[in-house]
C-alpha positions as CSV (number, residue, x, y, z in Angstrom):
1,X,109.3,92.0,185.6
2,X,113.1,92.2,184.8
3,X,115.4,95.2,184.5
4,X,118.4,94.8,183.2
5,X,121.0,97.8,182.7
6,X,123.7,97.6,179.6
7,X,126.1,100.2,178.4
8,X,124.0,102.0,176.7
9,X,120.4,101.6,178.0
10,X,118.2,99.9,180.4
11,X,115.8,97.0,179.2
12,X,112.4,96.8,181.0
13,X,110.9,93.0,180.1
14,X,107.3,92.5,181.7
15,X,104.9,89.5,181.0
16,X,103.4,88.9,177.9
17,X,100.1,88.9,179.5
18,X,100.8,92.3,180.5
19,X,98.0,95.2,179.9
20,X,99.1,97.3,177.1
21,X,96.9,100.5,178.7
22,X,98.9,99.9,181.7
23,X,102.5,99.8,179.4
24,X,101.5,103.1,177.6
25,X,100.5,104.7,181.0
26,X,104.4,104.2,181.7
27,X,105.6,105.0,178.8
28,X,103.7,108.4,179.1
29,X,105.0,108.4,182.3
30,X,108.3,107.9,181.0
31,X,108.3,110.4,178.4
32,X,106.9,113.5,180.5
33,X,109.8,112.5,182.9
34,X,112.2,112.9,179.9
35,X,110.6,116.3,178.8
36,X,110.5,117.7,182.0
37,X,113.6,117.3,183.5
38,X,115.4,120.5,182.7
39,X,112.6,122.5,183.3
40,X,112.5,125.1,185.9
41,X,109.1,126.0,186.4
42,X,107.8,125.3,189.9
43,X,104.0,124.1,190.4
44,X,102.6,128.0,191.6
45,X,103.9,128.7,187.3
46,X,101.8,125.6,186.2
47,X,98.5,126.8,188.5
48,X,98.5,130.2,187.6
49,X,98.6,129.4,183.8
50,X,96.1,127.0,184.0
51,X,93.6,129.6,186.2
52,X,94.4,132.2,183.3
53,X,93.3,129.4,180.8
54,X,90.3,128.4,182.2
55,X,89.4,132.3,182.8
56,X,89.9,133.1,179.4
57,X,87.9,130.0,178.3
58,X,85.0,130.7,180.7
59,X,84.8,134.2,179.3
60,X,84.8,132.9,175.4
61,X,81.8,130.2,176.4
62,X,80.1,133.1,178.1
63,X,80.1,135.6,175.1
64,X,79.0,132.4,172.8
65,X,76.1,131.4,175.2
66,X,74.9,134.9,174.8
């Protein structure tokens, strides 16, 4: 693997034989990175909207089960 930095970007250059899962994983990575960092929400924010979410899903299933 090779990183090179020029003026206006940084080149990553991996082997050909490289995984393309394995590429796309970083490039998620990569992204998320990019979207996330001027964000100001702390980890306790992400948790609790993800317990309300799952509440209110478990209550939905439940009312459709019944």
């Amino acid at each position: 693997m090779i990183i090179e930095r020029t003026p206006n970007e940084i080149i990553f250059r991996f082997p050909r034989n490289m995984k393309l899962d394995d590429l796309q994983d970083l490039t998620d990575l990569f992204e998320y990175k990019e979207l996330t960092k001027k964000s100001k929400t702390s980890q306790k924010d992400v948790d609790d909207l993800v317990k309300t979410i799952k509440k209110g899903r478990w209550e939905r299933t439940k009312q459709q089960l019944d």
